[in-house]
N, C-alpha and C positions, 0 to 999 in steps of 0.2 A: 504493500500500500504506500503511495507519495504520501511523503512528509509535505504539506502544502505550506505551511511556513517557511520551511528552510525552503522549498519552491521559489518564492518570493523574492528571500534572501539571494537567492543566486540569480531569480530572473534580474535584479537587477545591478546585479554585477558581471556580466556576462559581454568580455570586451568583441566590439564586430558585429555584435548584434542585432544591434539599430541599424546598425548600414545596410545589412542582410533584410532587415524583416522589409524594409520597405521595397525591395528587390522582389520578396514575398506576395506582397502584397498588390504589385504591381501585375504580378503573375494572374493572382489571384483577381484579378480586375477584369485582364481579358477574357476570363472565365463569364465573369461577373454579364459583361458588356454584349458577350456571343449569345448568352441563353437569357439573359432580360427576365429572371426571377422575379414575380409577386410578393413571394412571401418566400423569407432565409431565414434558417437555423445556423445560429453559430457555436459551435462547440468548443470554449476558451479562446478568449478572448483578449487574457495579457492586458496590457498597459495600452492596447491599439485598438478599439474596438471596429467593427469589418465601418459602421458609420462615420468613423474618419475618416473614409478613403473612398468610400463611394455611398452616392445617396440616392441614386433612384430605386425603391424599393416601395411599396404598401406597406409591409411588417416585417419586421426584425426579430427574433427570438434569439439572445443570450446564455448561456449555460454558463459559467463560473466556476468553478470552485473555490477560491482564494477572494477572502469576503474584503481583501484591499482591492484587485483587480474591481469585481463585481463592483462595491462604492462607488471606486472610478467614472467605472462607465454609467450608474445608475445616477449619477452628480448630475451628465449633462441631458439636460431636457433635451430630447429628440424622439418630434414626432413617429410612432407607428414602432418604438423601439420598446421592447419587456426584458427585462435582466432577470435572471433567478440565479441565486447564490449557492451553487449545487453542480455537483455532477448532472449529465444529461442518465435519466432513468425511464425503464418505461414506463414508471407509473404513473408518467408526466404529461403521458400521450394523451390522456383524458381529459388535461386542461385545457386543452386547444381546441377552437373550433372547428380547423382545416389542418392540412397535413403543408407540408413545404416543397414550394416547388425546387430550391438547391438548399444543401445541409452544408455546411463547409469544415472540414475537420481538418486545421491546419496547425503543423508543427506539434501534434500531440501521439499518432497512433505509437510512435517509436517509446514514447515516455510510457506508456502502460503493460503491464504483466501479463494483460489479456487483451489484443489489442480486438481479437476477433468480437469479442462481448460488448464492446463499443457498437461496432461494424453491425450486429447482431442487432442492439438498440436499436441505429438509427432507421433501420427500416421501419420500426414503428412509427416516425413523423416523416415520412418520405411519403410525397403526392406520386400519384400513377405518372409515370413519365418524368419524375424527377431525377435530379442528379446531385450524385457527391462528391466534393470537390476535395482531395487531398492533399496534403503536402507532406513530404518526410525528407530528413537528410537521407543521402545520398550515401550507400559505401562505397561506390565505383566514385569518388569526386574526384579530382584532378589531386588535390593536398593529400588524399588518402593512400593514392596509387604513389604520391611520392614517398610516404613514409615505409609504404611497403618493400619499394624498390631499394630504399637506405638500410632497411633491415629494422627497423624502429616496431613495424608491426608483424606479427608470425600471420595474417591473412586480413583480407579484408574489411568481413566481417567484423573483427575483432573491435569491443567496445576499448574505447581509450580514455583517460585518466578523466577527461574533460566529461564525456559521455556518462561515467561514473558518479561524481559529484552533481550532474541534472538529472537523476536518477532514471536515466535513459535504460529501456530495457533491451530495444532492440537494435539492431542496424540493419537495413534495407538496402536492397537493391531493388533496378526495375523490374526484376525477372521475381527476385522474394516478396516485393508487394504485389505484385499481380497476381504471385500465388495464394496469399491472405486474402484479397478480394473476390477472389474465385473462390474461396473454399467458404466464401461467408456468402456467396450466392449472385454475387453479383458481375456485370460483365463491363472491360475496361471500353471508353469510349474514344478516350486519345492519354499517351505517358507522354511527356518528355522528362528532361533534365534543364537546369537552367543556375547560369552568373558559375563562370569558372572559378574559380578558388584555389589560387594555387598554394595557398599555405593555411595553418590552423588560423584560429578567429586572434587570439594572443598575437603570433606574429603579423596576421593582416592590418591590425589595431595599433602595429608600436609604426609599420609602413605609413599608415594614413596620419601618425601622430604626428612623423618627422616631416612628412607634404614631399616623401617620394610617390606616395600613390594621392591621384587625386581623383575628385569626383568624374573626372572625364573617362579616367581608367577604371572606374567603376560602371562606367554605364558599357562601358569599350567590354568588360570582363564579362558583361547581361548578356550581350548583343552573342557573344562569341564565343556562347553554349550552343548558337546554331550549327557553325562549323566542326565542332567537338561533339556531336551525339554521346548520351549515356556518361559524359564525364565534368558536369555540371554540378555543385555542390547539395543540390536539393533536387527534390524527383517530387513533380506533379502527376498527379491523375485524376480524371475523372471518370466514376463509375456512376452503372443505375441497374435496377430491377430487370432481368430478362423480357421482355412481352412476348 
């Protein structure tokens, strides 16, 4: 079970981050933008809630667990937006009057024990025709393959000190989450990988400090996970219900 405190504690100490999530979320947006969702479920939410970044929606439904996150977002008055201070459960599915046309589970299936029991949930607030929008790191990343080839890590897979202290359970690949998504019933609708990364978030963060890396190589590092398939620091996907 997550310590949801120490959670906190580390989300916000977590150097490279913020540079990352908006990379995230950007992602997250052409998602957003292609399938023109009525009603979004967002499954943690962090310090960024998905209404910061884009607002054309009807309703918004929140999940939290971390009752500072939750505050946060629950502070700012935004029309069509519900926060609840909780895990997403099924027994939740009975609050709502309608189901959701996109659920967005981003940055979290890697952090839990069970990621499939999530995956299992969310089909309970999923509309006929809807979609789940995922995001996980990445173990094929470009920083990951480097540390491999230094001798740093004995495989890919392999969780790393950092991975450890976010009490990350798992490490993904595009080929290992498609197989979690398939075994929880559902069928992928497009992967990528995306923003190269060629070093841990610690060494990306002390680069950006000194203004050898700047914002242009940042957007330059987004752009140029097109030409690199599969070795992009984070793995998008979207799934939905078989018809």
């Amino acid at each position: 079970m997550r310590n949801i405190n120490q959670y906190e504690r580390d989300y916000l100490d977590n150097p490279f981050e913020a540079e990352l999530i908006e990379y995230r979320h950007k992602k997250t947006v052409e998602t957003l933008e292609l399938l023109e969702p009525a009603s979004i479920l967002e499954v943690g939410c962090g310090l960024v809630p998905l209404y910061d970044y884009f607002k054309d929606f009807q309703s918004l439904v929140i999940f939290e667990p971390s009752f500072k996150f939750s505050e946060a977002a629950s502070n700012r008055s935004v029309k069509g937006v519900t926060v609840v201070n909780d895990e997403l459960k099924a027994d939740y599915a009975a609050d709502f009057d309608e189901k959701f046309d996109l659920i967005v589970i981003s940055s979290l299936l890697h952090e839990l024990e069970n990621p499939s029991a999530l995956l299992e949930c969310a089909r309970g607030f999923l509309a006929e025709g809807g979609t789940i929008h995922i995001n996980v790191p990445n173990a094929h990343s470009m920083h990951r393959m480097l540390a491999y080839k230094m001798g740093l890590i004995n495989r890919l897979e392999e969780r790393s000190d950092r991975q450890l202290r976010f009490q990350q359970h798992h490490t993904f690949s595009v080929e290992t989450l498609g197989e979690l998504v398939s075994s929880a019933g559902f069928e992928i609708l497009s992967s990528e990988t995306f923003f190269i990364k060629p070093f841990t978030h610690a060494q990306m963060q002390a680069l950006l400090d000194s203004g050898l890396l700047t914002e242009a190589m940042l957007d330059g590092l987004y752009l140029l996970a097109e030409d690199m398939p599969g070795m992009g620091a984070e793995i998008v996907m979207n799934v939905r219900i078989p018809t």
